[in-house]
Structures are given as structure tokens and as C-alpha cells.
mmCIF file of the N, C-alpha and C atoms, coordinates in Angstrom:
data_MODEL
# 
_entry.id   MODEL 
# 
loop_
_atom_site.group_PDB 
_atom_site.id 
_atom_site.type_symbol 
_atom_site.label_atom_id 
_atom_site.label_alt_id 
_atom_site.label_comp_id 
_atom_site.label_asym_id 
_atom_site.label_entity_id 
_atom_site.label_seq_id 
_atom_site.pdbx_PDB_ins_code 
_atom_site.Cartn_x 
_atom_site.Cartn_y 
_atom_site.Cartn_z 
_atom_site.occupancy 
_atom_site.B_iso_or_equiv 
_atom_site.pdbx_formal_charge 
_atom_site.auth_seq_id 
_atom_site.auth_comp_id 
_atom_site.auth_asym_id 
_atom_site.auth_atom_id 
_atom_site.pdbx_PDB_model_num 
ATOM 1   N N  . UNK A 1 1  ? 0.836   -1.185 0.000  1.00 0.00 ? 1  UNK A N  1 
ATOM 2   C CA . UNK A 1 1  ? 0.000   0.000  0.000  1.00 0.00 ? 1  UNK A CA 1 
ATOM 3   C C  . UNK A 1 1  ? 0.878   1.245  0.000  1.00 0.00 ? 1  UNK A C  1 
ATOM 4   N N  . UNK A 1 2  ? 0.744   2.030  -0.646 1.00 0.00 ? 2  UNK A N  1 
ATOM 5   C CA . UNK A 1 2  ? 1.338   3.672  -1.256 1.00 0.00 ? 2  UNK A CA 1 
ATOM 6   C C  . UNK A 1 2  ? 1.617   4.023  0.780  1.00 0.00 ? 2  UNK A C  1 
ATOM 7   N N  . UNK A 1 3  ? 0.277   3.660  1.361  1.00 0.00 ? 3  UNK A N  1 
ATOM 8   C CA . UNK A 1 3  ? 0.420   4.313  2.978  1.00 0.00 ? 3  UNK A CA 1 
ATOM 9   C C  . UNK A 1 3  ? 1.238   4.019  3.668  1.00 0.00 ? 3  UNK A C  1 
ATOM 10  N N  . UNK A 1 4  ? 1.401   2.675  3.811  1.00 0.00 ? 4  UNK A N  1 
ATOM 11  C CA . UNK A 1 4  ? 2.576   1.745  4.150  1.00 0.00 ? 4  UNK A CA 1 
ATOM 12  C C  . UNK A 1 4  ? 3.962   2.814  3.589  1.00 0.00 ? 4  UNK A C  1 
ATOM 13  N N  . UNK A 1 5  ? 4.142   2.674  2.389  1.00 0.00 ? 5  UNK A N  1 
ATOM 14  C CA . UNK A 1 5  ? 5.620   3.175  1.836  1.00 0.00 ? 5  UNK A CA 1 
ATOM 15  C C  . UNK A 1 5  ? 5.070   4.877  2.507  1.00 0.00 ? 5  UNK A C  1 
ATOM 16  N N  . UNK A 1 6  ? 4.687   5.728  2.379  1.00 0.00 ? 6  UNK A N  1 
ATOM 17  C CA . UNK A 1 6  ? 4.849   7.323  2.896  1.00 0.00 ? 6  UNK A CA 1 
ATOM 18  C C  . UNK A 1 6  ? 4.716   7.444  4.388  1.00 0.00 ? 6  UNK A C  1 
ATOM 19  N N  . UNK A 1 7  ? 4.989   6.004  4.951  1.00 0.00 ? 7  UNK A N  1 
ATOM 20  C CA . UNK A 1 7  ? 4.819   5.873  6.447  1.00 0.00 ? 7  UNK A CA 1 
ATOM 21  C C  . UNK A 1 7  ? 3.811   6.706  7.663  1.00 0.00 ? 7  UNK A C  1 
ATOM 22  N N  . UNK A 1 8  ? 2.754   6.109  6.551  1.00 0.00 ? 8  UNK A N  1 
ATOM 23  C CA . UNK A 1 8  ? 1.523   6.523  7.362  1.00 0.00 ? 8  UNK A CA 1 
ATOM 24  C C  . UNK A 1 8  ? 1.418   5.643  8.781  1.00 0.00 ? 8  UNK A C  1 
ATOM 25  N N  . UNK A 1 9  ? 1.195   5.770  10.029 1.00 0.00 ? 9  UNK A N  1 
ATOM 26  C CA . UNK A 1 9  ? 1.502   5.102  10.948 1.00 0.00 ? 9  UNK A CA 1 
ATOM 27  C C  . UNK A 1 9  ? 0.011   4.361  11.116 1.00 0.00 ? 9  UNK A C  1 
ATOM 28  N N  . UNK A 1 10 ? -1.137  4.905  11.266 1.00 0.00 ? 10 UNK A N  1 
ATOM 29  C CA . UNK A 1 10 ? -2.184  3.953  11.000 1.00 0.00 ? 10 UNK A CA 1 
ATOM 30  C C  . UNK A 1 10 ? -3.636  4.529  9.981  1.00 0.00 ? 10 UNK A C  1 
ATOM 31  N N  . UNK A 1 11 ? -3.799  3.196  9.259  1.00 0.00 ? 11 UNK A N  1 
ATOM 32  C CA . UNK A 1 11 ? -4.854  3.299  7.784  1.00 0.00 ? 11 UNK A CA 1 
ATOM 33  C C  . UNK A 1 11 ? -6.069  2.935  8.465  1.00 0.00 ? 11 UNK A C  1 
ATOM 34  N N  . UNK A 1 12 ? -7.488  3.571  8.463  1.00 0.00 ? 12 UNK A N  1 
ATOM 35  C CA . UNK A 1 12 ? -8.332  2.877  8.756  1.00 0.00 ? 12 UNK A CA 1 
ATOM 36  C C  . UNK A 1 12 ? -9.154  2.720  7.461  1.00 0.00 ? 12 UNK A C  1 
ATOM 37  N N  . UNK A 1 13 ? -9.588  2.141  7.207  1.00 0.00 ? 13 UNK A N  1 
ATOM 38  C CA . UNK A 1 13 ? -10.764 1.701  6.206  1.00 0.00 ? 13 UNK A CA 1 
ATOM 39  C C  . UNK A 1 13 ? -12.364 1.278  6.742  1.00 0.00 ? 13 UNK A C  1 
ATOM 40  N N  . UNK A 1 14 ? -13.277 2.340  6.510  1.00 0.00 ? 14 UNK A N  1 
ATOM 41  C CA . UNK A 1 14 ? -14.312 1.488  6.462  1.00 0.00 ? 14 UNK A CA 1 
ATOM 42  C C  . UNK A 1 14 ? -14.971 0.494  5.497  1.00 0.00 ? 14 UNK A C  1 
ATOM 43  N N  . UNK A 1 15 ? -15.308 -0.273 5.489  1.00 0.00 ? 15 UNK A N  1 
ATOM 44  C CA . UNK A 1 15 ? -16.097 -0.873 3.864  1.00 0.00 ? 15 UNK A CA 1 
ATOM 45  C C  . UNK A 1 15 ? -17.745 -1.470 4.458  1.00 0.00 ? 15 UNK A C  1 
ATOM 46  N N  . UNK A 1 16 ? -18.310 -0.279 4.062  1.00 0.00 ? 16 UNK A N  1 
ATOM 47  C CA . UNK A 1 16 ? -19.576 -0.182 4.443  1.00 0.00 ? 16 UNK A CA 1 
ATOM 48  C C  . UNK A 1 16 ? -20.905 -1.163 3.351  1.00 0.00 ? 16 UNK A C  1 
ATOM 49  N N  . UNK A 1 17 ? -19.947 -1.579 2.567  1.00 0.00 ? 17 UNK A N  1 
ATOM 50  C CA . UNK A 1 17 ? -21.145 -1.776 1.037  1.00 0.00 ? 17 UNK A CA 1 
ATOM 51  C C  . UNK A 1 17 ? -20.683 -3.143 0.935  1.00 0.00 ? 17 UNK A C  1 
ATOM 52  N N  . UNK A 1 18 ? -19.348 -3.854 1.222  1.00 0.00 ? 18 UNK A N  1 
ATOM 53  C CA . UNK A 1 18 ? -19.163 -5.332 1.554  1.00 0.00 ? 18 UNK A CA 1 
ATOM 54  C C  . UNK A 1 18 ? -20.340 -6.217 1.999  1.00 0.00 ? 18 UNK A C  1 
ATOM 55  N N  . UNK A 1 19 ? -20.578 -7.614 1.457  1.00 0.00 ? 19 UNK A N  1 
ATOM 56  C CA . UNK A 1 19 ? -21.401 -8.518 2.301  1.00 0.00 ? 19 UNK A CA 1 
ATOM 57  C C  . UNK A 1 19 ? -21.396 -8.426 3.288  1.00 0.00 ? 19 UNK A C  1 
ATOM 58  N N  . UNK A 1 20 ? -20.467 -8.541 4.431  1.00 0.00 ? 20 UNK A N  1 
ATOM 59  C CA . UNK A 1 20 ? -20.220 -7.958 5.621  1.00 0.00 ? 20 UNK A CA 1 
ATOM 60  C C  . UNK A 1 20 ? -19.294 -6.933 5.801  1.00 0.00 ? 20 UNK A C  1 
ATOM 61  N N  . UNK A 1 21 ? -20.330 -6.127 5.792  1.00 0.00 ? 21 UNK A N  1 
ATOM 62  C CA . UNK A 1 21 ? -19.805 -4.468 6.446  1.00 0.00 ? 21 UNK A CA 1 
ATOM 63  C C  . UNK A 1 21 ? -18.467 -4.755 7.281  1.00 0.00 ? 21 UNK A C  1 
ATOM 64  N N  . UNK A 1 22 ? -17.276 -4.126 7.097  1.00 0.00 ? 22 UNK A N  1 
ATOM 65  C CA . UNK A 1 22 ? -16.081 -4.329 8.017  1.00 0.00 ? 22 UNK A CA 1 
ATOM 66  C C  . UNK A 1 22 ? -15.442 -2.831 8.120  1.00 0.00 ? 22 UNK A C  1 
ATOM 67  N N  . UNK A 1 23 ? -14.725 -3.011 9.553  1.00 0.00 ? 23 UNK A N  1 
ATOM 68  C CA . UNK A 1 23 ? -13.708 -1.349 9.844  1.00 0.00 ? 23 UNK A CA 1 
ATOM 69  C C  . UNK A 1 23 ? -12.414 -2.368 10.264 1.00 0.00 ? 23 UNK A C  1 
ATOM 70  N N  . UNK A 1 24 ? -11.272 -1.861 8.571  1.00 0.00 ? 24 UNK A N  1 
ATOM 71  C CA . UNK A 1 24 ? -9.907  -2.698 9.479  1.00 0.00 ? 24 UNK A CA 1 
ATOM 72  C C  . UNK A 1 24 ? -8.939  -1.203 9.556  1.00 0.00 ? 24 UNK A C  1 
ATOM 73  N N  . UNK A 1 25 ? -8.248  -1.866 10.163 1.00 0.00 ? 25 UNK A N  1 
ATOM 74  C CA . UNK A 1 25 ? -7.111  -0.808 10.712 1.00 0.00 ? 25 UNK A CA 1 
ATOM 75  C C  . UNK A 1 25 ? -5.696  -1.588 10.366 1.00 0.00 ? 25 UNK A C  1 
ATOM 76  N N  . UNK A 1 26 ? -4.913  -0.624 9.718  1.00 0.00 ? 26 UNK A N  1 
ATOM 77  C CA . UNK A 1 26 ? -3.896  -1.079 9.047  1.00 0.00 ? 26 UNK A CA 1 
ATOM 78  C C  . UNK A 1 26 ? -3.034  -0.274 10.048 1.00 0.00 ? 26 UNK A C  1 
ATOM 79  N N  . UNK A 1 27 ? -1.574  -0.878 10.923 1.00 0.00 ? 27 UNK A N  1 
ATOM 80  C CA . UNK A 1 27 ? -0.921  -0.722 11.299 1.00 0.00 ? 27 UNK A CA 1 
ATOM 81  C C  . UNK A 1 27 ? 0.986   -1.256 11.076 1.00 0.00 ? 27 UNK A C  1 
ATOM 82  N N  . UNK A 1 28 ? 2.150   -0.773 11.394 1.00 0.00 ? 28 UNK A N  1 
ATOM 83  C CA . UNK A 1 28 ? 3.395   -0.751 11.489 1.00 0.00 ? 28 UNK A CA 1 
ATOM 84  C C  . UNK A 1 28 ? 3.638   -0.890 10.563 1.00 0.00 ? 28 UNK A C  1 
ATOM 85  N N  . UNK A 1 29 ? 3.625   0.032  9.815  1.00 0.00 ? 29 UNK A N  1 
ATOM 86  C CA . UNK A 1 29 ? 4.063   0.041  8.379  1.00 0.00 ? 29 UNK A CA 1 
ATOM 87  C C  . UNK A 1 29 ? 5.515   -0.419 7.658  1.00 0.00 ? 29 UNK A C  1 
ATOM 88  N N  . UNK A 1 30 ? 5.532   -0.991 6.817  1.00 0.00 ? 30 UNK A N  1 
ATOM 89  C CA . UNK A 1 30 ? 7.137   -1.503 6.265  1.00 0.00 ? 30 UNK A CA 1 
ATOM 90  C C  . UNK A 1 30 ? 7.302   -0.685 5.004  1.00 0.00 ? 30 UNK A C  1 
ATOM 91  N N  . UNK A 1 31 ? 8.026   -1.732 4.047  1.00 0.00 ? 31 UNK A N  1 
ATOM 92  C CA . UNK A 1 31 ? 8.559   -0.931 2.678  1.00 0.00 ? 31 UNK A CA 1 
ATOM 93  C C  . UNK A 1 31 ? 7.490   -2.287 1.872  1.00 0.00 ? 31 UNK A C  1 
ATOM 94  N N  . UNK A 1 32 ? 7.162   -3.360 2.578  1.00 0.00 ? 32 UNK A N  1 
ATOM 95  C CA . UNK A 1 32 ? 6.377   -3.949 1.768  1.00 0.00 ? 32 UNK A CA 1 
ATOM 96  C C  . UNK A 1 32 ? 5.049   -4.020 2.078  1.00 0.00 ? 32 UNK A C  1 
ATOM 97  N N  . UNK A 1 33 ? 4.253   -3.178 3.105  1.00 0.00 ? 33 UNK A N  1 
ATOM 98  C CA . UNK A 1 33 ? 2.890   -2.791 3.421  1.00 0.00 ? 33 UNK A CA 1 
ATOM 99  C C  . UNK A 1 33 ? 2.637   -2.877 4.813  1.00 0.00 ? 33 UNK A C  1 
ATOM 100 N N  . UNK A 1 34 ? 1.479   -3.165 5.599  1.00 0.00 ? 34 UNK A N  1 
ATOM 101 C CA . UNK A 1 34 ? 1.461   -3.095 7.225  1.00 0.00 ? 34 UNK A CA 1 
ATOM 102 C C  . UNK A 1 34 ? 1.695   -4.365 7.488  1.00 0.00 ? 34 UNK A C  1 
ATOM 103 N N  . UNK A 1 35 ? 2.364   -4.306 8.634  1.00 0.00 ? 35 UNK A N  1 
ATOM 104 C CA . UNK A 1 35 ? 2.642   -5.739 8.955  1.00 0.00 ? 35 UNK A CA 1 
ATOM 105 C C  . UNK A 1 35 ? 1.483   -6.176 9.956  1.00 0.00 ? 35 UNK A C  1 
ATOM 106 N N  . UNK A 1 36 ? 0.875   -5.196 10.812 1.00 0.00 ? 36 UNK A N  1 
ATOM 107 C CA . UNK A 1 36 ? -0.635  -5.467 11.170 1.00 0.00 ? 36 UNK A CA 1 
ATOM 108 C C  . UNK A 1 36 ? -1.860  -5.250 10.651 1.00 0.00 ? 36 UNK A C  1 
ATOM 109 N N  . UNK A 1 37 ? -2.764  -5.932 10.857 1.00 0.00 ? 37 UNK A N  1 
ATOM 110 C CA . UNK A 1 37 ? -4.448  -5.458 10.356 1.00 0.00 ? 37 UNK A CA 1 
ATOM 111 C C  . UNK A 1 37 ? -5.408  -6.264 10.932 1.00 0.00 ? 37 UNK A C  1 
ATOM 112 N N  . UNK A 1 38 ? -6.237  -5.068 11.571 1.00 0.00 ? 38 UNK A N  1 
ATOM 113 C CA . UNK A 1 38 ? -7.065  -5.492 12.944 1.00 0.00 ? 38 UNK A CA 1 
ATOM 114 C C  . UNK A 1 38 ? -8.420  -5.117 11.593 1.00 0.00 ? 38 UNK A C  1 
ATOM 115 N N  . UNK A 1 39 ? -9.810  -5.923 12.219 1.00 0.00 ? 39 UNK A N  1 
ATOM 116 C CA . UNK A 1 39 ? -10.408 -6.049 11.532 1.00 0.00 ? 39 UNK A CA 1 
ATOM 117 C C  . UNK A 1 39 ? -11.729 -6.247 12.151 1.00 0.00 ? 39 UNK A C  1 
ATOM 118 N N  . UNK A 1 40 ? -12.685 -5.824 12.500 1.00 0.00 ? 40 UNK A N  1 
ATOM 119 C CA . UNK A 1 40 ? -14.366 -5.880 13.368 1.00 0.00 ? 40 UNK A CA 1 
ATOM 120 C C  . UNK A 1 40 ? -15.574 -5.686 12.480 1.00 0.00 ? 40 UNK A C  1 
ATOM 121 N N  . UNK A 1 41 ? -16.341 -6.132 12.442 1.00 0.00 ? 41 UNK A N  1 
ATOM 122 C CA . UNK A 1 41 ? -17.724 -5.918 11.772 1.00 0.00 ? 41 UNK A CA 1 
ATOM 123 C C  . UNK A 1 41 ? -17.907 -5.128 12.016 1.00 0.00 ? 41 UNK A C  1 
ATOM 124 N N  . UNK A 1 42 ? -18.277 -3.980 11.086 1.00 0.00 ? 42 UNK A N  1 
ATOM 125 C CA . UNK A 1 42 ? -19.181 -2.158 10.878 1.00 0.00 ? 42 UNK A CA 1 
ATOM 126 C C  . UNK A 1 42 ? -19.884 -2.599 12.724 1.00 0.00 ? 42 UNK A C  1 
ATOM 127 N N  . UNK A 1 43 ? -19.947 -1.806 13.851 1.00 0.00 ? 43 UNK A N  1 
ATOM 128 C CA . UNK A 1 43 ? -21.121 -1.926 14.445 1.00 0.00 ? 43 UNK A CA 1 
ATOM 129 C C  . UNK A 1 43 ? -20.361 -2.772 15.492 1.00 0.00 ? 43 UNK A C  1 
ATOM 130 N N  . UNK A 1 44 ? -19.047 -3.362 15.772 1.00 0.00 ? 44 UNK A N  1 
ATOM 131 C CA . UNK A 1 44 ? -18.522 -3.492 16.634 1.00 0.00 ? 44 UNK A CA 1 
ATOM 132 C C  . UNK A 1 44 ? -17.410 -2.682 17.285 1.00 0.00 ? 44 UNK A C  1 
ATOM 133 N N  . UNK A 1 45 ? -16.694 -2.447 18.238 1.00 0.00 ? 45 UNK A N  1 
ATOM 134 C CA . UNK A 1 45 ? -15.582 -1.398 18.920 1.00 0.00 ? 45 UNK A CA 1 
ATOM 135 C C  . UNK A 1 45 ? -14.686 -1.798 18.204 1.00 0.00 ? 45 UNK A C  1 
ATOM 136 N N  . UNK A 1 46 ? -13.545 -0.669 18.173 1.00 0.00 ? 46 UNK A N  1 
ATOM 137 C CA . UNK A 1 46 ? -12.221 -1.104 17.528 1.00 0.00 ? 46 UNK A CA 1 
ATOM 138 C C  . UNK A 1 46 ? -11.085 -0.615 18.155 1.00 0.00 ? 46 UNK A C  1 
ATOM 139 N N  . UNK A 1 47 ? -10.318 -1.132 19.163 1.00 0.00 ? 47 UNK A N  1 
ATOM 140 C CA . UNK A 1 47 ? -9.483  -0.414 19.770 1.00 0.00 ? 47 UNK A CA 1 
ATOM 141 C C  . UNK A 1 47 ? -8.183  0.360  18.876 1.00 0.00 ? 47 UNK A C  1 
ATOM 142 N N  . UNK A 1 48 ? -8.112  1.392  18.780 1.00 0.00 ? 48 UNK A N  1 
ATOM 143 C CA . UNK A 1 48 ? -7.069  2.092  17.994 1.00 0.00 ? 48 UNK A CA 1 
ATOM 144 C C  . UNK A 1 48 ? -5.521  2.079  19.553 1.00 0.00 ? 48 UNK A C  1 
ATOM 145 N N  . UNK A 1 49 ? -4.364  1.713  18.700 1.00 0.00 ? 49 UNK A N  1 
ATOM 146 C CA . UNK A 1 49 ? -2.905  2.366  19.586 1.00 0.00 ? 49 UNK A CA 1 
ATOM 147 C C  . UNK A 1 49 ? -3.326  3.772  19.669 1.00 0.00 ? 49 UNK A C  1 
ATOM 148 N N  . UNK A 1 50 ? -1.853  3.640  20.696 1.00 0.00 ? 50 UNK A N  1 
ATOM 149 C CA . UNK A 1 50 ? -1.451  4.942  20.569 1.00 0.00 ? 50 UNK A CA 1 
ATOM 150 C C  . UNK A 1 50 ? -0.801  5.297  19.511 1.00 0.00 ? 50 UNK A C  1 
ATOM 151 N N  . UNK A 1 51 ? -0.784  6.874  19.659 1.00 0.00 ? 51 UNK A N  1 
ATOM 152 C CA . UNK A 1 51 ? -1.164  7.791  20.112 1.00 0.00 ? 51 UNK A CA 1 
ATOM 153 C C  . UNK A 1 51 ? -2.918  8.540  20.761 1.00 0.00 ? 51 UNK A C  1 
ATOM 154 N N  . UNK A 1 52 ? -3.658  7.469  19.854 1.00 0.00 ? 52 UNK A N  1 
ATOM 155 C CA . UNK A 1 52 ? -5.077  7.530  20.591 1.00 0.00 ? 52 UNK A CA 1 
ATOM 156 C C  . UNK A 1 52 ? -5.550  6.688  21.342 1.00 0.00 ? 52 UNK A C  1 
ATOM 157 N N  . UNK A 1 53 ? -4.963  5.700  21.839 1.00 0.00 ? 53 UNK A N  1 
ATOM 158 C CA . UNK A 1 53 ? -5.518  5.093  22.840 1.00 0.00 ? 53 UNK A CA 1 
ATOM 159 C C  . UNK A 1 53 ? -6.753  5.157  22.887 1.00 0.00 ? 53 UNK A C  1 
ATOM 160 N N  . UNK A 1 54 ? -7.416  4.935  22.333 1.00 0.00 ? 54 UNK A N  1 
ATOM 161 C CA . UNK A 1 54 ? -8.970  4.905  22.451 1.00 0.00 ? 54 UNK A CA 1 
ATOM 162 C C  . UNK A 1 54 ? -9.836  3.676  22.014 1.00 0.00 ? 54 UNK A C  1 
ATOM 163 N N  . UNK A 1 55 ? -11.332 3.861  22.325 1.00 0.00 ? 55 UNK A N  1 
ATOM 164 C CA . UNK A 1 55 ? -11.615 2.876  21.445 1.00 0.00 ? 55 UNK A CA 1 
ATOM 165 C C  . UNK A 1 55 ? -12.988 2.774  20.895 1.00 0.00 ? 55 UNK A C  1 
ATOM 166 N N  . UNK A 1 56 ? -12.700 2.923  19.544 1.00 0.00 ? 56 UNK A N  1 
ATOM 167 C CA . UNK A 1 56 ? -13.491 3.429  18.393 1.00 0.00 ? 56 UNK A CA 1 
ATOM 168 C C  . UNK A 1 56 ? -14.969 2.698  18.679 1.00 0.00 ? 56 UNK A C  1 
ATOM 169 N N  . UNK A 1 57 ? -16.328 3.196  18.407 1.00 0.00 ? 57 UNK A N  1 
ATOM 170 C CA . UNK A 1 57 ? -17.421 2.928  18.338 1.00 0.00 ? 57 UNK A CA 1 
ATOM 171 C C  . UNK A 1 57 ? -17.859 2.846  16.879 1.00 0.00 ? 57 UNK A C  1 
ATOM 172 N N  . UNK A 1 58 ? -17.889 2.221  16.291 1.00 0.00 ? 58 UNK A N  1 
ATOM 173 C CA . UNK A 1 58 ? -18.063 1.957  14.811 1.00 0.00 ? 58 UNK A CA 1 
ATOM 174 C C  . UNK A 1 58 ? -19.714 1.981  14.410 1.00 0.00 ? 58 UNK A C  1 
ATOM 175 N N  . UNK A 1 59 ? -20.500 1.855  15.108 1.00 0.00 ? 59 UNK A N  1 
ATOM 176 C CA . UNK A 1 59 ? -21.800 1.986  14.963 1.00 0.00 ? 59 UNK A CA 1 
ATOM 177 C C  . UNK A 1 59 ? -22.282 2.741  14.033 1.00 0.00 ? 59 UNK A C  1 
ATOM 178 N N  . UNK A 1 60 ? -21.528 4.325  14.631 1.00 0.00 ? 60 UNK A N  1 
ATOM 179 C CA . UNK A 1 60 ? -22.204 4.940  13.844 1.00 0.00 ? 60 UNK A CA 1 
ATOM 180 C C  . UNK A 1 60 ? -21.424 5.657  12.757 1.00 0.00 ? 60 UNK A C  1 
ATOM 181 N N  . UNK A 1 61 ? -20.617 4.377  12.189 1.00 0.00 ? 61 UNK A N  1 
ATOM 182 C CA . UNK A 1 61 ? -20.209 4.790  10.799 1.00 0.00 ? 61 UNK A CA 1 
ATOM 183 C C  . UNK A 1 61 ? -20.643 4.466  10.002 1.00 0.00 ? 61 UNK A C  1 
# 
């Protein structure tokens, strides 16, 4: 992924129009793409790292 190489530190994607609706989160980026990817059904929590420490409510995306 282009994000991966310009060392975007984390990608989220919703894909709302999929058979099953999904929110992944693309994390630790390399020179050959993220080496993580967290992944929840539209409508479940998604814990994001830090720097936000938080954790995402996807519901109402």
C-alpha cells in the first residue's frame, strides 16, 4: 500500500457496502505494506494504539 511506503503510521478503512460491512485498521508500516491489520464488523468497537488510545465505536459509521 502507497500508505505503508509514505509511512503513514495507521490506515483505517471502512467498507460499508461489503457482504459484511467491516472497519480494518492497518498498522506498522514496512517498505512492503502493514505488517498489522485489525479487523471488526461495521457496528462493533475497535481499539485504535497509541497515540489515541482509544476505542473506536463503529456503529455509527
Amino acid at each position: 500500500m502507497v500508505y505503508a511506503l509514505g509511512e503513514v503510521p495507521l490506515y483505517l478503512v471502512v467498507d460499508a457496502v461489503a457482504d459484511v460491512p467491516t472497519v480494518t485498521l492497518f498498522s506498522d508500516p514496512t517498505e512492503h505494506g502493514y505488517e498489522t491489520e485489525v479487523r471488526v464488523p461495521l457496528g462493533k468497537p475497535l481499539t485504535l494504539p497509541e497515540p489515541f488510545g482509544h476505542t473506536l465505536d463503529t456503529s455509527g459509521l
